[in-house]
C-alpha positions as CSV (number, residue, x, y, z in Angstrom):
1,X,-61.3,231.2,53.4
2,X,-57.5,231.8,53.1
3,X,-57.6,233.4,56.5
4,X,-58.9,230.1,58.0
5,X,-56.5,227.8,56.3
6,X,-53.7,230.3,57.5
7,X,-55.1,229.7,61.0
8,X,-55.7,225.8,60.5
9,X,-51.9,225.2,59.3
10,X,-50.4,227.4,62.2
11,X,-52.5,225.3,64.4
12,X,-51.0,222.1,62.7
13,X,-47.6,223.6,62.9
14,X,-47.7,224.5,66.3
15,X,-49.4,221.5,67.9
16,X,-47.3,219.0,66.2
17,X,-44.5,220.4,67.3
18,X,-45.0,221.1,70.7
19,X,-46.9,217.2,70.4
20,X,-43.4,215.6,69.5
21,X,-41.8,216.1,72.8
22,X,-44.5,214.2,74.0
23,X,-44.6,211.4,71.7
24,X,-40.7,210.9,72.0
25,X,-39.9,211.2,75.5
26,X,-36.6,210.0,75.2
27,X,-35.4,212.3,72.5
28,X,-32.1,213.7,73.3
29,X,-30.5,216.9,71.9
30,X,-27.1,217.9,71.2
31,X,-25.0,219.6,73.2
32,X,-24.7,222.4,70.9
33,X,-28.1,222.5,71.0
34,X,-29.4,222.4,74.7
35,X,-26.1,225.2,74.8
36,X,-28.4,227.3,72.4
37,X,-31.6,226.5,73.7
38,X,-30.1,228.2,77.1
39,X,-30.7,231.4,75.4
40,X,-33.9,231.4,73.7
41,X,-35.8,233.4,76.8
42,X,-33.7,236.2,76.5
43,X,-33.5,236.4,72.8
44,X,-37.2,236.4,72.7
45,X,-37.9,239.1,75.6
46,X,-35.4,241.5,73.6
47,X,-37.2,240.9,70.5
48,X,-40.4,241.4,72.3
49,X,-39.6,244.4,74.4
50,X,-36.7,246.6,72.5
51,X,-39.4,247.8,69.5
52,X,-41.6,249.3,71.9
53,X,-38.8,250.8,73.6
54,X,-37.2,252.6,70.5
55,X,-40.6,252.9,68.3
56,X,-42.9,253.9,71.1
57,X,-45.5,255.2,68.9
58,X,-45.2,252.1,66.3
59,X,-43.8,254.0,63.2
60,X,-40.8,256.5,64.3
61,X,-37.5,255.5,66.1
62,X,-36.9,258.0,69.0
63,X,-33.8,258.1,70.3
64,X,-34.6,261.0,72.6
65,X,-34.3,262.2,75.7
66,X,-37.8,262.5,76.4
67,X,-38.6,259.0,75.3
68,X,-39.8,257.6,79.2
69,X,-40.1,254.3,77.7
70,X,-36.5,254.2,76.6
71,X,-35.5,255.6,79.7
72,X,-37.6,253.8,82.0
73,X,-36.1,250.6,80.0
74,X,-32.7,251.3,80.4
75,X,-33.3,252.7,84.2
76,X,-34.7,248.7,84.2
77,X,-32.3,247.1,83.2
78,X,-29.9,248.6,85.7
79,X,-31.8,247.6,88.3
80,X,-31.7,244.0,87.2
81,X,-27.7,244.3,87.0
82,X,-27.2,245.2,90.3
83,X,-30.0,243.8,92.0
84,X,-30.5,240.7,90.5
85,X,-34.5,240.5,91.7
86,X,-37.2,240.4,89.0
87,X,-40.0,242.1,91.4
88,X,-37.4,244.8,92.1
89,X,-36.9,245.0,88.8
90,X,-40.6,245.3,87.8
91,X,-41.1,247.7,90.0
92,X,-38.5,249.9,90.0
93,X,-39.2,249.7,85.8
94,X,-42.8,250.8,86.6
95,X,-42.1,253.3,89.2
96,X,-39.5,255.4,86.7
97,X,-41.5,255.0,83.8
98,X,-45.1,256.8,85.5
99,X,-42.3,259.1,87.5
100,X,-40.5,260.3,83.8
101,X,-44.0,260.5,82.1
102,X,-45.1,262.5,84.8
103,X,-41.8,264.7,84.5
104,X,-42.5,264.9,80.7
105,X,-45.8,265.7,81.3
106,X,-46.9,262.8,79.4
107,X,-49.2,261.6,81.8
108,X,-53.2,261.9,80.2
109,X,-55.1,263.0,83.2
């Protein structure tokens, strides 16, 4: 029973906040605000992506050189830098990472 009301308030939470926008179309924000706002995409990918880069397994940090998806992840974001194309970077992100497991012989064939 606790589960569900967990579920039911994040439901709440979550649809009357994304609701509001709606029901107050002319709601204006601050500058400071919008300014902040700009970088909510990038805070978010970091937090989503950076664990899995330096706790590949979930538990351990590994700071290694045989860590691909460290690697792979910084090899990544050097292609964005100088390319400045997300396929390009997708790509190139996936095409080290299978490349260094397969070096590592990480690969489970």
């Amino acid at each position: 029973m606790q589960t569900w009301l967990l579920i039911l308030g994040m439901a709440l939470i979550t649809f009357s906040v994304r609701y509001s926008l709606f029901a107050w179309p002319n709601l204006r924000f601050a500058p400071l605000v919008l300014q902040g706002l700009h970088y909510v995409p990038t805070a978010v990918l970091t937090a989503i992506v950076v664990p899995g880069m330096l706790l590949p397994d979930g538990e351990h940090l590994a700071l290694r050189l045989d860590n691909a998806y460290l690697l792979a992840g910084l090899g990544a974001i050097m292609i964005a830098a100088v390319t400045r194309h997300l396929l390009a970077t997708i790509g190139g992100g996936f095409v080290l990472f299978f490349l260094l497991r397969w070096a590592f012989g990480q690969l489970p064939l």
